[in-house]
Backbone as JSON Lines, residues from 0, in Angstrom:
{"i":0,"aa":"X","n":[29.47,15.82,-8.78],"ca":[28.37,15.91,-7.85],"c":[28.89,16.03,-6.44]}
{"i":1,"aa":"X","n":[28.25,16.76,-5.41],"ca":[28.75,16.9,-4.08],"c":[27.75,16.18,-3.67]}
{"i":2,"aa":"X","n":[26.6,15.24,-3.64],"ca":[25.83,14.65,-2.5],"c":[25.1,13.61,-3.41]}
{"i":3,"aa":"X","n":[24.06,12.24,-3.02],"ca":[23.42,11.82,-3.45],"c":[22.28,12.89,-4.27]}
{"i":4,"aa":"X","n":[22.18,11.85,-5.23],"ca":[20.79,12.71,-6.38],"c":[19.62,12.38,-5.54]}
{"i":5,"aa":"X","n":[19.12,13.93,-5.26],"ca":[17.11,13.65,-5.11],"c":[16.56,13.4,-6.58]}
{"i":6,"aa":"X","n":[15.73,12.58,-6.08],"ca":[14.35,12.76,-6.78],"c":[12.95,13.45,-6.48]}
{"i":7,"aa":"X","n":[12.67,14.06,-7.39],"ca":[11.42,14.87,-6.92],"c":[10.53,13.31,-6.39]}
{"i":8,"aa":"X","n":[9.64,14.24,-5.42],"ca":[8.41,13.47,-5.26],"c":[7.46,13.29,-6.09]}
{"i":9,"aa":"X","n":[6.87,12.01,-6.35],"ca":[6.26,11.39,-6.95],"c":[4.76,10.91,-6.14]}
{"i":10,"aa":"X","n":[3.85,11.67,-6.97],"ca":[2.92,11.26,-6.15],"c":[2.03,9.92,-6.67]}
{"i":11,"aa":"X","n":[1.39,9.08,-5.96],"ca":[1.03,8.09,-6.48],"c":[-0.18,7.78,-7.27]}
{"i":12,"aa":"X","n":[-1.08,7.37,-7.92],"ca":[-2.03,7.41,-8.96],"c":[-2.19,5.61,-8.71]}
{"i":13,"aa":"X","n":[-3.36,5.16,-8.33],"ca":[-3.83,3.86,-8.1],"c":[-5.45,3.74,-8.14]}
{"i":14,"aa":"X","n":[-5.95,3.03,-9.01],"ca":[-7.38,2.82,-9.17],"c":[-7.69,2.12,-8.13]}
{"i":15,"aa":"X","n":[-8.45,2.56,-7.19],"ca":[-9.54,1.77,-5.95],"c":[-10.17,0.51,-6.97]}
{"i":16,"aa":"X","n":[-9.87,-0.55,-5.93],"ca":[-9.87,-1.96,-6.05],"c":[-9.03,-2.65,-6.98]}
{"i":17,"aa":"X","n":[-7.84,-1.89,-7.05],"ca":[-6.79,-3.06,-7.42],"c":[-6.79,-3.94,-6.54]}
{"i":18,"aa":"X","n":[-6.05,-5.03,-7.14],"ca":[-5.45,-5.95,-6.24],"c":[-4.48,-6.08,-6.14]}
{"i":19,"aa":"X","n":[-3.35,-5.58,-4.92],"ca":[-2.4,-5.89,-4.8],"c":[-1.95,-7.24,-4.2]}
{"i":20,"aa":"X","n":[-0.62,-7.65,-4.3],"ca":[-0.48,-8.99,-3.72],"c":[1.25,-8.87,-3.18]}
{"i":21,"aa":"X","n":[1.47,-8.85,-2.17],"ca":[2.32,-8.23,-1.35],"c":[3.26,-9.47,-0.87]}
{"i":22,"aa":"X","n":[4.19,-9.75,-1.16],"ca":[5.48,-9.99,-0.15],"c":[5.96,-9.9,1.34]}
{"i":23,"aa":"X","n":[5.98,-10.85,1.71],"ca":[6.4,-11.13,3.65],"c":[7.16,-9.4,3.54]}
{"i":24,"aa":"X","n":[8.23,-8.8,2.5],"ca":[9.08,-7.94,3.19],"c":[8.63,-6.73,2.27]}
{"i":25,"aa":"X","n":[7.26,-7.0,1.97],"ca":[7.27,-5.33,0.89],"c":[6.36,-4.88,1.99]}
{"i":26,"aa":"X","n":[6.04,-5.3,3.36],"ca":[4.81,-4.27,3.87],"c":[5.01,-4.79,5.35]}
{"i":27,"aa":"X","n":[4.44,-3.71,6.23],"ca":[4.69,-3.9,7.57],"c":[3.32,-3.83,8.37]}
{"i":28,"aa":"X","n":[2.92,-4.42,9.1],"ca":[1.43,-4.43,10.17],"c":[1.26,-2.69,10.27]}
{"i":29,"aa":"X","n":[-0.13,-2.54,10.23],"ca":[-0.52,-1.65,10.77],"c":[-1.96,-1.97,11.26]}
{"i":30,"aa":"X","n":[-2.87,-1.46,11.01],"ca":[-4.9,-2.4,11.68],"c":[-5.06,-3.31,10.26]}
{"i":31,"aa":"X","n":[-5.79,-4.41,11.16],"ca":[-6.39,-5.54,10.76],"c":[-6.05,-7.14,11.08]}
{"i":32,"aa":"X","n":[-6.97,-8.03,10.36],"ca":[-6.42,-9.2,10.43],"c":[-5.65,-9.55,9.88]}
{"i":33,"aa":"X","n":[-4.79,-9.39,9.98],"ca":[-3.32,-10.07,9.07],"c":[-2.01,-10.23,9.99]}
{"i":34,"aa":"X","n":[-1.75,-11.15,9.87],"ca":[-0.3,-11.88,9.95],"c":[1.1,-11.35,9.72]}
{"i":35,"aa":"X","n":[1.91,-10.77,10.42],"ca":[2.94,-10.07,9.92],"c":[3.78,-11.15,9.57]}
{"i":36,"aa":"X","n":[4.63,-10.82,8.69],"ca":[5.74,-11.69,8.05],"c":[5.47,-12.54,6.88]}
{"i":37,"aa":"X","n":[4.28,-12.3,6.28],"ca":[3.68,-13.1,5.69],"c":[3.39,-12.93,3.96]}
{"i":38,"aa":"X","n":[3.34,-13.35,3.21],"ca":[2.38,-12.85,1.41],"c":[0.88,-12.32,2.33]}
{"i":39,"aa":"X","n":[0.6,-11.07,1.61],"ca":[-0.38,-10.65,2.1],"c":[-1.3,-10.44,0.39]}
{"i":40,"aa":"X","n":[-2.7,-9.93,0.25],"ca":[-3.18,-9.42,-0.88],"c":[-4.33,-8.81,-0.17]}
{"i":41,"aa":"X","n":[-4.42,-7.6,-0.93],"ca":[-5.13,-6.61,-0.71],"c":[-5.73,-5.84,-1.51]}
{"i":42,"aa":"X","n":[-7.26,-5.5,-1.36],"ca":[-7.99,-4.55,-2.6],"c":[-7.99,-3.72,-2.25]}
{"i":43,"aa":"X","n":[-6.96,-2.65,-2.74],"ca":[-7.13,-0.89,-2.38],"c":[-8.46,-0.13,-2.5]}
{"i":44,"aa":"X","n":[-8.87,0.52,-1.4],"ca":[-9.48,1.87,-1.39],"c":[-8.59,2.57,-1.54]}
{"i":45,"aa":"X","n":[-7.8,2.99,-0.71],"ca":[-7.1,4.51,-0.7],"c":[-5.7,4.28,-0.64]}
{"i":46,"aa":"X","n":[-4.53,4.82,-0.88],"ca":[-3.27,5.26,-0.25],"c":[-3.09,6.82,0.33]}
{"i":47,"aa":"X","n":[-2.28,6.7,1.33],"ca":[-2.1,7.65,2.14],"c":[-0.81,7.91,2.01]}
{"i":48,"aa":"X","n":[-0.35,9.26,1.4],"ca":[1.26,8.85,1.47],"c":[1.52,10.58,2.07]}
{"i":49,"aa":"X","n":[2.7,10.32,2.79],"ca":[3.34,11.16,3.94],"c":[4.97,11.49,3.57]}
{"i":50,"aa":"X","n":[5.45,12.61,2.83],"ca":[6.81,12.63,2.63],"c":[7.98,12.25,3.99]}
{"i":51,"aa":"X","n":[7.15,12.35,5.35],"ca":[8.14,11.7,6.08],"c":[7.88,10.48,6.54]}
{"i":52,"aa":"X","n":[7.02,9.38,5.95],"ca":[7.51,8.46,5.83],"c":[8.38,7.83,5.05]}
{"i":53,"aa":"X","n":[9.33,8.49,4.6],"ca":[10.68,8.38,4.1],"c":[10.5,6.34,3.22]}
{"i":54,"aa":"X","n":[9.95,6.62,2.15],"ca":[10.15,5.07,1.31],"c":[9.05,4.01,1.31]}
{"i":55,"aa":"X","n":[7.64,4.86,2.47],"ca":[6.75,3.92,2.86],"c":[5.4,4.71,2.61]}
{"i":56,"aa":"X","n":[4.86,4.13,1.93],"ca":[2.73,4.62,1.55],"c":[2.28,3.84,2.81]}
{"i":57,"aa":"X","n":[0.93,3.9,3.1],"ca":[-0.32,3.74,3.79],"c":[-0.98,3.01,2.74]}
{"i":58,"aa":"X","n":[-1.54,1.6,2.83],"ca":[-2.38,1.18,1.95],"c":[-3.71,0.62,2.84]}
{"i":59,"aa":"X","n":[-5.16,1.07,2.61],"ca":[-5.93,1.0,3.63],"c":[-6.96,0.6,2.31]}
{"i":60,"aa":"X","n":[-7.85,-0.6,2.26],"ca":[-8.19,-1.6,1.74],"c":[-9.06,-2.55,2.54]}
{"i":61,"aa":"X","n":[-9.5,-3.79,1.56],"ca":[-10.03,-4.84,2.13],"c":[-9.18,-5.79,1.89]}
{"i":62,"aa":"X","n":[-9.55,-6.93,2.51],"ca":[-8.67,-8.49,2.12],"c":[-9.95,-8.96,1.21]}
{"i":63,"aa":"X","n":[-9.4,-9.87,-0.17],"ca":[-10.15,-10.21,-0.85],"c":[-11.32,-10.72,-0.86]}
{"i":64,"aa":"X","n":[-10.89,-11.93,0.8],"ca":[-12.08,-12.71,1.12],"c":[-13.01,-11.95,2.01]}
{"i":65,"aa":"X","n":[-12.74,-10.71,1.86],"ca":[-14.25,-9.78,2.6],"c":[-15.35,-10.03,2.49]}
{"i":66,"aa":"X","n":[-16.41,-10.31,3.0],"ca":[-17.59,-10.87,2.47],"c":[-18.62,-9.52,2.32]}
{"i":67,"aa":"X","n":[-18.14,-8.02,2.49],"ca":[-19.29,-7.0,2.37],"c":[-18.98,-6.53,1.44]}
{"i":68,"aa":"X","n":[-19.51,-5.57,0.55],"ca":[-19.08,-5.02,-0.43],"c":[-18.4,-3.39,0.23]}
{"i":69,"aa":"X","n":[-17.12,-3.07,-0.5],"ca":[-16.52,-2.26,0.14],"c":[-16.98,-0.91,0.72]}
{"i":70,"aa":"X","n":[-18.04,-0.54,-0.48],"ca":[-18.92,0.74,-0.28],"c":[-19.64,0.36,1.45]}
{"i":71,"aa":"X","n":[-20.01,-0.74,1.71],"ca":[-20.64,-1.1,2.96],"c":[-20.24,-0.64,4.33]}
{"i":72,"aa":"X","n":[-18.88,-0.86,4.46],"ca":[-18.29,-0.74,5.54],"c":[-16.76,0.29,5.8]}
{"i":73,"aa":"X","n":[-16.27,0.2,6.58],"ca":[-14.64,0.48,6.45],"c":[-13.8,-0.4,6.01]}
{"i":74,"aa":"X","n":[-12.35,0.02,5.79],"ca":[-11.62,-0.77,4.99],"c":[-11.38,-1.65,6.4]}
{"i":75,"aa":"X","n":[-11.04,-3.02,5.96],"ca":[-10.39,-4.23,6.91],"c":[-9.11,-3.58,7.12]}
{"i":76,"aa":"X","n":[-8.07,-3.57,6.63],"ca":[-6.72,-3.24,6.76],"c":[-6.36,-2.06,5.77]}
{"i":77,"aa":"X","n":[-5.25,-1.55,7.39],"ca":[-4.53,-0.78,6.98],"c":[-3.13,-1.57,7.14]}
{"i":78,"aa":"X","n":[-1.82,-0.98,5.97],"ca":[-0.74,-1.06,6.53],"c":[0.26,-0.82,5.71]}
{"i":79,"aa":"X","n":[1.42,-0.45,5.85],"ca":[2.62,0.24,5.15],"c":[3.49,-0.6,4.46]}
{"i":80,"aa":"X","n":[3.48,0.29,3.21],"ca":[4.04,-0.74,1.84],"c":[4.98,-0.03,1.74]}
{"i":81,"aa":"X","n":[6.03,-0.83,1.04],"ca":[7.31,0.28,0.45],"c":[6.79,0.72,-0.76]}
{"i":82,"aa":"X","n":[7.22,2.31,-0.79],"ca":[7.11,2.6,-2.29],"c":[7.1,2.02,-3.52]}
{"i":83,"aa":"X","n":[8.42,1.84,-3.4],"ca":[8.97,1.51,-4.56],"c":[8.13,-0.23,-5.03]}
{"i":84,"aa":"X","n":[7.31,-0.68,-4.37],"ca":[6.78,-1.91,-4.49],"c":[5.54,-1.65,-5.1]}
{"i":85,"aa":"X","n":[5.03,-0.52,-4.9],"ca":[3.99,-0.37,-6.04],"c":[3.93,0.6,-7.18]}
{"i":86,"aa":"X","n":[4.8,1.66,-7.16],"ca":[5.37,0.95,-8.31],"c":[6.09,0.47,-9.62]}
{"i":87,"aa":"X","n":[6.29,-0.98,-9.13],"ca":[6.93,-2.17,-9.54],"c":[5.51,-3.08,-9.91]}
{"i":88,"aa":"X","n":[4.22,-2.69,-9.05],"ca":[2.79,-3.37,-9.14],"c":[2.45,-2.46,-10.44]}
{"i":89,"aa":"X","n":[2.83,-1.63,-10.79],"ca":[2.03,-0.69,-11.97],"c":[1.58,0.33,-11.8]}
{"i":90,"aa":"X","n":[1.68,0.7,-10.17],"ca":[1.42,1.95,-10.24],"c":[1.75,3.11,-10.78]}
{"i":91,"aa":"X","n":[0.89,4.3,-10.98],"ca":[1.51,5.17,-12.05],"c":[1.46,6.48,-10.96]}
{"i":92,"aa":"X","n":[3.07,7.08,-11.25],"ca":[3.21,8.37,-10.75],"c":[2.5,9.45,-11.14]}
């Protein structure tokens, strides 16, 4: 071999309103109430994924203890997960 192996891109496949439940170091602030550095959990609406965010999705969601129903409003939080952390959650390519 002359260089590291690519992998094709993998696109992601996630049923709106999982629940993910996130690790202080699997995800980084982006909008909402949340606490950086912290266990976070989150019910997906959508992922957003960007080949140059090089290792990192968009996960834009509610926090569990939302009190509207999701159809109601916008998602509470957005914010950037590592790939490879969901998935490890079950997500399917």
């Amino acid at each position: 071999m002359t260089g590291p192996l690519e992998l094709p891109a993998r696109a992601l496949e996630v049923p709106a309103g999982t629940l993910l439940q996130l690790a202080a170091g699997d995800w980084t602030p982006g909008r909402g109430d949340i606490t950086a550095e912290t266990d976070v959990a989150v019910v997906l609406s959508a992922l957003c994924t960007n080949p140059a965010d090089n290792g990192w999705t968009w996960v834009i969601g509610h926090r569990p203890q939302c009190d509207y129903a999701a159809e109601e409003h916008l998602p509470c939080v957005e914010l950037r997960v590592r790939t490879d952390v969901l998935f490890r959650h079950g997500c399917s390519p």
